[in-house]
C-alpha positions in Angstrom: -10.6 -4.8 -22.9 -11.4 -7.1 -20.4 -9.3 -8.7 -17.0 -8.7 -11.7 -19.2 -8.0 -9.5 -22.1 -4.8 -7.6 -19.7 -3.8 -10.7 -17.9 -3.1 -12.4 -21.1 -1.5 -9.8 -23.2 0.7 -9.3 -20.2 1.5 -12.8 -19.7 2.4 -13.3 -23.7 5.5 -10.4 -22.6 9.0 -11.9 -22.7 11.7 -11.9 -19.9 14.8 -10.2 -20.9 17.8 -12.4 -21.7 20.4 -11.9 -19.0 22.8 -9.9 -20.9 20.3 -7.5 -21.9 18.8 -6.9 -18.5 22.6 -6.8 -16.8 22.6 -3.9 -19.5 19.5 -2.3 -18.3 20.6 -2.2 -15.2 24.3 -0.9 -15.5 22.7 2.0 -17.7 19.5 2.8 -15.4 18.0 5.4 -17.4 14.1 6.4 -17.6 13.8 4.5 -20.8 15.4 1.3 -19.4 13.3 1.8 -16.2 10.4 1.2 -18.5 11.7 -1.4 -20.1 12.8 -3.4 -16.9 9.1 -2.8 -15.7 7.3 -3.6 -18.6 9.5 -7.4 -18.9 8.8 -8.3 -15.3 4.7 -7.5 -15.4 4.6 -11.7 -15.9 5.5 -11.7 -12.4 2.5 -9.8 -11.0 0.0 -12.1 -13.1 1.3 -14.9 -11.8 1.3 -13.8 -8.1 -2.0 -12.8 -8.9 -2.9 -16.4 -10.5 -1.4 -17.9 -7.4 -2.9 -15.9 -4.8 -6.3 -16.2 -6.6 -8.6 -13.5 -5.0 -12.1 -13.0 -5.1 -13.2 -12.1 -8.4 -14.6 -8.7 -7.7 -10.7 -7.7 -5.6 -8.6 -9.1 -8.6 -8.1 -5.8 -10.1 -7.3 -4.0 -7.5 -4.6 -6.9 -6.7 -3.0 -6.5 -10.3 -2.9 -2.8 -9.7 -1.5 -3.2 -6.0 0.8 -6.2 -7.7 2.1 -3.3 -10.6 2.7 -0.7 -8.3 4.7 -2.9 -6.4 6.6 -4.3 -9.3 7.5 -0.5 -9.9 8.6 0.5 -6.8 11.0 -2.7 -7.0 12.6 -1.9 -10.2 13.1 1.6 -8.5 14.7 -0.1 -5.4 16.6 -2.6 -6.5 20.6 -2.8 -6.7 22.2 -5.3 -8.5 25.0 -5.8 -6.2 21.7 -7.3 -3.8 23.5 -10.7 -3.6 19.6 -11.6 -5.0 18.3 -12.0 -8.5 15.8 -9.5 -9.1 12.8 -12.2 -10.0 13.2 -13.3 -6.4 13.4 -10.2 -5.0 10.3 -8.5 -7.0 7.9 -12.1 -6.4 8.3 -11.3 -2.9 7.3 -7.8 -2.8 4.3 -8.2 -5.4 3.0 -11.1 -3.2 3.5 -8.9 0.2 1.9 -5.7 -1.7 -1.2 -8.3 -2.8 -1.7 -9.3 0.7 -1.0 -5.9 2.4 -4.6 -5.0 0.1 -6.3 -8.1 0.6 -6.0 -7.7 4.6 -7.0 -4.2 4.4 -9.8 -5.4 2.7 -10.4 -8.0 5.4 -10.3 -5.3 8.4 -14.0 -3.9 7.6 -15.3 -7.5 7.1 -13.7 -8.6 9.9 -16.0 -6.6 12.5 -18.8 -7.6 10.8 -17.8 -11.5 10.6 -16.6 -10.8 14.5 -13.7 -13.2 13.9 -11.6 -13.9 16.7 -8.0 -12.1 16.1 -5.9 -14.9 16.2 -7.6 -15.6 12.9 -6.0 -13.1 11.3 -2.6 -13.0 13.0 -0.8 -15.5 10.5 -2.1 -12.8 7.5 1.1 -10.5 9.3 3.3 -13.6 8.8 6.3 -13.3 5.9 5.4 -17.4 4.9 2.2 -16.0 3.8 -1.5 -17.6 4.4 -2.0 -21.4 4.5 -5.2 -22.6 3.1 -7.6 -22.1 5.7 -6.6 -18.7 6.1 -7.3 -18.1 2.3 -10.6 -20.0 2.6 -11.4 -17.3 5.5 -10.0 -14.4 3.8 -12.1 -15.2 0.6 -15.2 -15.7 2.5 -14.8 -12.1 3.8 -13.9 -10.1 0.4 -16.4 -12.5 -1.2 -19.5 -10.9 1.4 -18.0 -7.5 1.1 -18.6 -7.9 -2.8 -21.9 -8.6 -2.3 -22.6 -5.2 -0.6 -24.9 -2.5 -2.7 -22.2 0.2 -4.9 -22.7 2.4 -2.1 -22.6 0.5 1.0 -19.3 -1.0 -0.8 -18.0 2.2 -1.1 -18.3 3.4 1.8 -16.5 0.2 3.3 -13.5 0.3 1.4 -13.0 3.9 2.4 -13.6 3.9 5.5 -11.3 0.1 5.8 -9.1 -0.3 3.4 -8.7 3.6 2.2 -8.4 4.6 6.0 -10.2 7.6 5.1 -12.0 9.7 7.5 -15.9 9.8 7.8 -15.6 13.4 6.6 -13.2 11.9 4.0 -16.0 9.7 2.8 -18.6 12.1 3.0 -16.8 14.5 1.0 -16.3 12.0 -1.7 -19.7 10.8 -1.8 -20.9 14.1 -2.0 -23.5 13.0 1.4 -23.1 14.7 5.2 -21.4 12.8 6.9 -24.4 11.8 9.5 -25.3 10.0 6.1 -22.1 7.9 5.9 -22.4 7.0 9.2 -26.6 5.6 8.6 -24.9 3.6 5.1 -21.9 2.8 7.2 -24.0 1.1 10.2 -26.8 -0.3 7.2 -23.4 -2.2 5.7 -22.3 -3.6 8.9 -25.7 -4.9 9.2 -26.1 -6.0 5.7 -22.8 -8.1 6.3 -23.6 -9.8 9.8 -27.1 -10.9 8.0 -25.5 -12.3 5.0 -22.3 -14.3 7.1 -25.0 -15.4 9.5 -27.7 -16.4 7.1 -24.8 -18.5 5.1 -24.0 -20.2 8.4 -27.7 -21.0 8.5 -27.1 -22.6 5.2 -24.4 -24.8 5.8 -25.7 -26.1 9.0 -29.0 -26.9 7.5 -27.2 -28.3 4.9 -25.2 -30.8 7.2 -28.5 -31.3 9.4 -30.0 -33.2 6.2 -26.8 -34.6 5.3 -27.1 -36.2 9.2 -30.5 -36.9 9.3 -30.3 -39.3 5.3 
């Protein structure tokens, strides 16, 4: 079964009537646990619709989106003064971003961004349209790393696993993460540089027509 395959089926799932969720909740037992987290999935797909990551992050996103949807049914009271749609939205969409930014971190040396770029990421309004158009930019080069070189990078910057962590993992010594770490860094400044090398030849020839 593909992505499109799990987005859909989940997105087909119906929300509870209120009487029947005001039941669920008054009787919170394992079964109506699952229940609860099974009729609120909808909400992680279309977080995930909205947010729209780069391809090769969106399932990690649903799985950070589910795990959070989860860990909200198993926090939630319903004396909250909040309905729990708004309440889980927020947290699914905070969980999606908490991954996407890891993501960014490893990218981010690589790209040598400035850090105020990435200061509005932290912010609870979320990221405004440039900042998604920089964030994609980033996951979209990391995607384009070899498996290993990949790997090794999320491990190391989204993971925050050790060196040794990594090498353990990857079955390698760990003098060999750190050749594939610095031959990723690399890869990534050559790629971000050669598309700016694109787009200002591109706006050269615009110019010069």
């Amino acid at each position: 079964m593909t992505l499109s395959d799990i987005l859909g089926a989940i997105s087909r799932v119906r929300f509870l009537a209120p009487d029947d969720e005001d039941s669920l909740w008054r009787r919170f037992t394992p079964e109506n646990r699952a229940r609860l987290i099974l009729a609120y999935q909808p909400l992680v797909v279309s977080a995930l619709r909205r947010l729209s990551p780069p391809e090769a992050f969106e399932e990690d996103c649903l799985s950070e989106g589910l795990l959070a949807l989860i860990r909200s049914v198993d926090k939630f009271k319903p004396g909250m003064g909040v309905a729990f749609s708004v309440y889980a939205r927020l947290r699914i969409k905070g969980a999606m971003l908490d991954y996407l930014r890891r993501a960014a971190r490893g990218a981010a040396v690589a790209e040598e961004f400035d850090a105020a770029d990435f200061i509005a990421l932290a912010e609870p309004r979320g990221m405004s349209e440039i900042e998604q158009e920089k964030l994609a930019k980033v996951l979209e080069t990391i995607a384009e790393l070899s498996p290993k070189e990949r790997a090794v990078v999320e491990m190391i910057y989204i993971e925050d696993k050790t060196r040794e962590d990594v090498a353990a993992a990857l079955d390698v010594s760990t003098s060999r993460i750190s050749q594939i770490h610095t031959a990723a860094l690399k890869r990534l400044r050559g790629k971000v540089f050669a598309k700016r090398r694109r787009r200002l030849s591109l706006f050269t020839d615009t110019a010069q027509r």
